[in-house]
Each structure stands twice: as C-alpha cells, then as structure tokens.
C-alpha positions as CSV (number, residue, x, y, z in Angstrom):
1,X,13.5,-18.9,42.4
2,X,9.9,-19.4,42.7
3,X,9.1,-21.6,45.7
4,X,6.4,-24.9,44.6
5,X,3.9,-23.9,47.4
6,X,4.0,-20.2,45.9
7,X,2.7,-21.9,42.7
8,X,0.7,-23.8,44.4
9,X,-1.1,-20.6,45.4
10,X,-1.4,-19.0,42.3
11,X,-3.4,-21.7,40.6
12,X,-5.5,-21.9,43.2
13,X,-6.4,-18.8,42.5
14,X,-6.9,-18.8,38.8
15,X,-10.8,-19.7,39.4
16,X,-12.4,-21.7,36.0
17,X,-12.0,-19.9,32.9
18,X,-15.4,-18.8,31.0
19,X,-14.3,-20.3,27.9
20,X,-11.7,-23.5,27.7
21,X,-11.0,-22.4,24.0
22,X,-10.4,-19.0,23.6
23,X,-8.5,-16.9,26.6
24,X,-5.7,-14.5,26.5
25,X,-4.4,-13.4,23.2
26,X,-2.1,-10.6,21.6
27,X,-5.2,-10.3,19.2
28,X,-5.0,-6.8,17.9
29,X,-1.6,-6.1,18.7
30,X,0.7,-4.8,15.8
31,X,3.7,-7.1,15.3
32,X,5.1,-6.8,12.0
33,X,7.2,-10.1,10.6
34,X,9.9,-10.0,8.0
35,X,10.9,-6.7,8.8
36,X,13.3,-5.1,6.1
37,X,14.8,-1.8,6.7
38,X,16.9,0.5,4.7
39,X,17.8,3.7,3.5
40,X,17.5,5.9,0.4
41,X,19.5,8.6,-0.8
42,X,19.7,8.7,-4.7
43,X,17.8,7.7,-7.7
44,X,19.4,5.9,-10.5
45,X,16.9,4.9,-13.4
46,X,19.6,2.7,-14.8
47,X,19.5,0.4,-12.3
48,X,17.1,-2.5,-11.7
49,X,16.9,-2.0,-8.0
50,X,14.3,0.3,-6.0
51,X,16.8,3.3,-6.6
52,X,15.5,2.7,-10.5
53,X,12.0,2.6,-9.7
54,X,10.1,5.9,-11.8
55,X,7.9,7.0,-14.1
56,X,10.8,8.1,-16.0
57,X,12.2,5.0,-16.1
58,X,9.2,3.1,-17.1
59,X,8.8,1.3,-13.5
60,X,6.8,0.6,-10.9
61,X,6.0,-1.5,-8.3
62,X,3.7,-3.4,-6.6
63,X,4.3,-6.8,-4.1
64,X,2.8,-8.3,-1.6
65,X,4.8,-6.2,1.5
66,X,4.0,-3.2,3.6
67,X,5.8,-0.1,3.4
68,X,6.0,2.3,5.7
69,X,8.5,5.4,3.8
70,X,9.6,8.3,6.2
71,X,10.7,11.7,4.1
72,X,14.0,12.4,6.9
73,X,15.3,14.7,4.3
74,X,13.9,16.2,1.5
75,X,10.2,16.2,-0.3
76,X,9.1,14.5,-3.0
77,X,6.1,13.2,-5.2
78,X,5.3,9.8,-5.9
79,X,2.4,8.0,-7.8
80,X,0.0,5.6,-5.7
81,X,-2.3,3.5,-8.0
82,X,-4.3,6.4,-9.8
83,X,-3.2,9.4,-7.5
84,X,0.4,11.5,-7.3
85,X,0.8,12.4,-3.9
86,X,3.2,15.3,-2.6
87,X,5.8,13.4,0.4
88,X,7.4,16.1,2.3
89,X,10.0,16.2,4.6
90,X,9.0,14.9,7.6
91,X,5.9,13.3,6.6
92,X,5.3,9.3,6.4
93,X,3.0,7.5,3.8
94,X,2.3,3.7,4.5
95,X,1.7,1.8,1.1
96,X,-0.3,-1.6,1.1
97,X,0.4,-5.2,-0.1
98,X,-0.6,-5.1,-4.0
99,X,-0.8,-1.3,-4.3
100,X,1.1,0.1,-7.8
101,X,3.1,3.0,-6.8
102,X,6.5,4.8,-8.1
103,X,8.1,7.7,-8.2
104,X,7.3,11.0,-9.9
105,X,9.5,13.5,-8.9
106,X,12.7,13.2,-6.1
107,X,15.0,16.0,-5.6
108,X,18.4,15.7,-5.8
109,X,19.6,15.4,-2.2
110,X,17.1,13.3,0.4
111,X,17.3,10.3,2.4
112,X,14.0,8.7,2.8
113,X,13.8,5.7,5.3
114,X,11.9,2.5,4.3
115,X,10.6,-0.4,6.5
116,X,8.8,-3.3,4.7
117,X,7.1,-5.8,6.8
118,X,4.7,-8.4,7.1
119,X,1.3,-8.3,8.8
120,X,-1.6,-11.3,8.9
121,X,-4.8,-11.2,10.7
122,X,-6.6,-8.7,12.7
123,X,-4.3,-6.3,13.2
124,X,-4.4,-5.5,9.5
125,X,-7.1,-3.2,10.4
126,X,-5.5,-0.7,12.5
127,X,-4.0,0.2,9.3
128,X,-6.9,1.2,7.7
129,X,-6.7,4.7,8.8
130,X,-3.4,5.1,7.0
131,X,-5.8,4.9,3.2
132,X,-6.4,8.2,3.9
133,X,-3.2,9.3,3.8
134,X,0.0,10.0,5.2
135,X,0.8,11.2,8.9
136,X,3.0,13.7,10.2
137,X,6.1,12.7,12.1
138,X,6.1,13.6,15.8
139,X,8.6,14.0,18.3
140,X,7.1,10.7,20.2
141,X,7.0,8.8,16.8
142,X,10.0,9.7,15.7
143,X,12.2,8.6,19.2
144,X,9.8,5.2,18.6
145,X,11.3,4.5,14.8
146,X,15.2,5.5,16.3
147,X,14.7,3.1,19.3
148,X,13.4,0.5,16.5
149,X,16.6,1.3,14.3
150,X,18.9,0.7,17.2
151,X,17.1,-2.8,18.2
152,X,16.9,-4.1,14.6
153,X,20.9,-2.9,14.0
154,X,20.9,-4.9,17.3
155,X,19.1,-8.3,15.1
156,X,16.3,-8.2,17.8
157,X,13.4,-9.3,15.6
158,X,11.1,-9.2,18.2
159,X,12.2,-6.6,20.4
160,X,11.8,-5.0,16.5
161,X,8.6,-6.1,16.0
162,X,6.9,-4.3,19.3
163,X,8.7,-1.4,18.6
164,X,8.0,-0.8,15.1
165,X,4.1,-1.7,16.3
166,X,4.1,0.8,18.8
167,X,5.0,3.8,16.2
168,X,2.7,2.6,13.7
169,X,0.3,2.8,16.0
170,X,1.6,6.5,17.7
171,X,1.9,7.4,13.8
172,X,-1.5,6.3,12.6
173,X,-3.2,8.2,16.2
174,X,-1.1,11.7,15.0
175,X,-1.6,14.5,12.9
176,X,-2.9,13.9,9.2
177,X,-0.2,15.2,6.2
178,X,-1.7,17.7,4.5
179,X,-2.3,18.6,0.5
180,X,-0.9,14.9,-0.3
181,X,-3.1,14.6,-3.7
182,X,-1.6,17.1,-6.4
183,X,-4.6,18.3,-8.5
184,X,-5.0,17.2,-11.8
185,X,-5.2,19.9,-14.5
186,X,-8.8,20.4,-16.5
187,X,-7.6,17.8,-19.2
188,X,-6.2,15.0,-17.2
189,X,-8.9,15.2,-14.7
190,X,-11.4,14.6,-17.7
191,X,-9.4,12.1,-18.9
192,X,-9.8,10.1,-15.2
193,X,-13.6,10.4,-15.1
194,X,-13.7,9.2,-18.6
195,X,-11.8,6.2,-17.9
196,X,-13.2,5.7,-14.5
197,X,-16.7,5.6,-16.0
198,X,-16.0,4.0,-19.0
199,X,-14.1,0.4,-18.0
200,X,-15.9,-1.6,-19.7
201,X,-15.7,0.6,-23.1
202,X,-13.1,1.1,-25.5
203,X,-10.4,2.8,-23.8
204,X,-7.5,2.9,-26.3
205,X,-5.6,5.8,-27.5
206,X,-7.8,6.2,-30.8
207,X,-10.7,6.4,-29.0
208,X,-9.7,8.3,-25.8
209,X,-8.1,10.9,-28.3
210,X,-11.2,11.7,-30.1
211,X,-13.2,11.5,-26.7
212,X,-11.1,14.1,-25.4
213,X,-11.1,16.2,-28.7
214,X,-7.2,16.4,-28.8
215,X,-4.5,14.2,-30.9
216,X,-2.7,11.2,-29.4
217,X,0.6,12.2,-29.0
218,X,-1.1,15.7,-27.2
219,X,-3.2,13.1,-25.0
220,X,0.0,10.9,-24.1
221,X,2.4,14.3,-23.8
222,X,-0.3,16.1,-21.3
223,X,-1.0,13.0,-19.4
224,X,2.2,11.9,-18.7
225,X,3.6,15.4,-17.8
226,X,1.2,16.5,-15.2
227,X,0.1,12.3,-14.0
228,X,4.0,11.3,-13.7
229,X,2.5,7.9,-15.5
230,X,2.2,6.7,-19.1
231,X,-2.0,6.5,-19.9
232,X,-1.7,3.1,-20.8
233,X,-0.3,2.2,-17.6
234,X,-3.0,4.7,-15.9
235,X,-5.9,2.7,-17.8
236,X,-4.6,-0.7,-16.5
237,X,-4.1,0.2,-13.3
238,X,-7.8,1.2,-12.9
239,X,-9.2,-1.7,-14.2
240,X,-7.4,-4.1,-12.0
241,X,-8.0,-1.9,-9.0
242,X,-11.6,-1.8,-10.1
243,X,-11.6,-5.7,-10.3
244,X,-10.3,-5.9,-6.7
245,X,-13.1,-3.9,-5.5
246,X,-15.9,-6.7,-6.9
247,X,-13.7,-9.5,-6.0
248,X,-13.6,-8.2,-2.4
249,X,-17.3,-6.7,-2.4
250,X,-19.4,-8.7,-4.6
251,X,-20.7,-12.2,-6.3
252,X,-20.0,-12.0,-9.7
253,X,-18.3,-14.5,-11.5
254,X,-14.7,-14.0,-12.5
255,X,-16.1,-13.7,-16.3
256,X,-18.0,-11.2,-15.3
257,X,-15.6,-9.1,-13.2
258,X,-13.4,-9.3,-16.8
259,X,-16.2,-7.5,-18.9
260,X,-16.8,-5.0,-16.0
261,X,-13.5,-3.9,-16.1
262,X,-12.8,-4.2,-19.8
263,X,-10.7,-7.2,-20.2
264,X,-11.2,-8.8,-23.7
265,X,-11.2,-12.4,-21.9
266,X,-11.2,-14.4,-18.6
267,X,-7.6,-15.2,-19.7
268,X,-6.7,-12.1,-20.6
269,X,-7.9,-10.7,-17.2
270,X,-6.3,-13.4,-15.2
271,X,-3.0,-12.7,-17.2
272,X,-3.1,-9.1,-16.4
273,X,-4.2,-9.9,-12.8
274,X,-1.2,-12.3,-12.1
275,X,1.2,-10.1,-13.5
276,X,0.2,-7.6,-11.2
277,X,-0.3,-9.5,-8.0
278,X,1.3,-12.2,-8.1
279,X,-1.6,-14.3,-7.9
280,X,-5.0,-15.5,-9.5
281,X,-8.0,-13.5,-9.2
282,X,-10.0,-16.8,-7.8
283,X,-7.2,-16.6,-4.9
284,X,-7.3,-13.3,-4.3
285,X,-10.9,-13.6,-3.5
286,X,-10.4,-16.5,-1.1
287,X,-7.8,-14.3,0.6
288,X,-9.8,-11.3,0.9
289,X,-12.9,-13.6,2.9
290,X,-10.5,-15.3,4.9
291,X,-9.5,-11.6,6.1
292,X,-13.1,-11.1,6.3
293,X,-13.8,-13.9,8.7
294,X,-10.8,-13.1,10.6
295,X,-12.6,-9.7,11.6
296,X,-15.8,-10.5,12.1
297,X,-15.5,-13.5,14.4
C-alpha cells in the first residue's frame, strides 16, 4: 500500500513539465485493434468465404484491414495488385488496407496463419518497410506470434495487442524473403508497360490485341496463365492504383485524376473507386492528409 507522505514525495519531485500539452505518449508504439486470427488449410472455390478467394474462381479481395499471412506449411503464389508473388514456407507477407490481392496457386496440403488487425496514426509507418516485401520468420519472431496465439486463445486483447506489436516489429527488423516477384514472360511483361503507360488510352481487348500483334483469345489465354489474373481485372486494377498515387501526391481535381487514369467519367471513376474501396475518392484524399499531418507534426 503506498503510504500518503511517499506520494507526497514523488510529486515533489516531478519538477514543471516543458510543455503542459503534450508529455508522455505510446506515440509510435504498434498496437493493433480488432485483431482477428485464424487458420487456413484448404481452398474451396465454391465457397463465398476467404477459402474461395482465387483467380480461378473469379475473386479477389481488397478491405480496409491489415493482414499479416505466415506460410507454417507449405508455399504458395498469390497476386498483390499488379504483381504475383511466390509465399514460401516460412515466409510472411503483410498486405495493406485497400490493396487487391488473391490467390494464384496453393498446393494441396498447407496451413497458412492469418491475423487481420487494425492500425491508426503514426505507427502506420513502421509498416512501410513491409512494401518491399515479405520477411523471413525467425526463431525470435516465431516464439513472439505463439506467445500472441496463446494470449488471444486466452481473450487478452491487450495483452494481444503488445504482443502481436512486438513481432511485427522483430519481423519487419529481420531478414528480407527472397525471389517474391515471379517474372513475367516477354508477352505479358509488354503487355504491363503498355498498360502502365497508356492509362489514359484505349485499353480494351480490340485494341490491346492489335497492340500486342496477337488475337484476343491468345492475349486473354497468355495473360491469364502466366499473371494468375483476368486482363480486364489487370487493367482496372492499375488504374485505380494509379488514381491513389495522384489523390495521395498531387492537386488535381477528381475530373482530372478520371481522364489520367482512363475513366470515361467522374461518375464512372467514383463508381469504380467505391467499389473498390469502399469509399469516395474525395474521402480517400481527406484520409490520406490526415495521415499526412499525423506524421509530420
């Protein structure tokens, strides 16, 4: 029990602070909210659950959530926005809110673990290094994630919280995964930097076909096989990743942004974006400079 004249003491000592607003803070600190975790073991493309999320099947996703995906067992190769990337065993990839991703190719037998979380603020950044791709699993990171299983089995959210923090953090300080990008053969690879430099053009299948030289069902058949993702879907994820870059980095009016990325319309390009995102383009702008301000204050 802590005696009054012992207090007494210690706020005598405190001294004034330097700043009567702003003082001690978690600030950086990584403390994911909402944390889901689960387990994966098959894919079923008949389903309408995340076991039925493929190319195969048509699907892919994209919300507003974190996901951190740890290969335990088995290797695999998944799409994320306009790149497949290899997932091997033992290797972890962290996807971001609003990135398209789904899977290209999982073998038969794997279990791959998945936490989703939530994450506002400054610690958002910490993340960043994770764009570059996925880490490898050490021995520290790995007896981090099983103490965090055993706490949230336990329904400590924020005993969960630390510990999933501290192996993001011992995960995004370790060992790069390497060969994640699976090289694109000579057509498909043409086929990206024609699209990539060409948003604002005419990028249907008539005119891609006779770009490339080749017929349309060759084009879709080619693409497909060696991408793991229709071209259709390919051409519209670029554009609307494009439009994120000038929302986040420039000035230009939302019109604008439309005809830069090859939207027929401002409605048509908010319709696209929504779908997508889950939101307007107007708010994701406001969202990304709040972020802004956040980390440069």
């Amino acid at each position: 029990m802590v005696h009054e004249k012992d207090l007494v003491m210690k706020a005598h000592q405190l001294g004034q602070p330097k700043d009567y607003f702003h003082g001690l803070d978690w600030g950086s600190e990584i403390l994911p909210r909402e944390i889901v975790a689960f387990c994966r073991v098959a894919q079923d493309h008949r389903t309408s659950g995340w076991d039925g999320i493929s190319a195969k099947a048509g699907r892919y996703d994209q919300h507003a959530r974190y996901v951190l995906l740890i290969a335990l067992e088995g290797s695999g190769r998944m799409g994320v926005e306009t790149e497949v990337r290899e997932v091997r065993e033992g290797e972890t990839l962290l996807l971001f809110p609003h990135q398209i991703h789904y899977y290209v190719e999982l073998p038969g037998k794997f279990s791959w673990l998945y936490i989703t979380f939530e994450l506002e603020g400054e610690p958002r950044q910490a993340l960043e290094c994770w764009r570059e791709g996925g880490r490898i699993m050490g021995s520290r990171a790995e007896g981090l994630l099983n103490d965090f299983l055993e706490i949230f089995n336990d329904g400590d959210g924020l005993g969960a919280s630390i510990k999933l923090g501290n192996a993001l953090s011992e995960l995004g300080q370790g060992a790069a995964a390497g060969g994640q990008v699976t090289s694109d053969g000579d057509l498909v690879a043409k086929i990206k930097k024609h699209v990539v430099g060409n948003l604002d053009g005419d990028l249907a299948m008539p005119a891609l076909s006779k770009a490339m030289g080749v017929s349309e069902s060759y084009l879709r058949a080619v693409f497909r096989e060696e991408a793991g993702v229709s071209l259709g879907n390919f051409v519209r994820s670029v554009r609307l990743v494009q439009s994120t870059y000038l929302l986040e980095q420039g000035q230009d009016d939302l019109g604008v942004i439309a005809e830069k990325t090859g939207f027929g319309s401002l409605t048509s390009f908010t319709r696209a974006f929504r779908r997508m995102y889950e939101m307007t383009p107007s708010s994701y702008r406001k969202r990304k400079r709040a972020e802004a301000e956040i980390k440069t204050y």
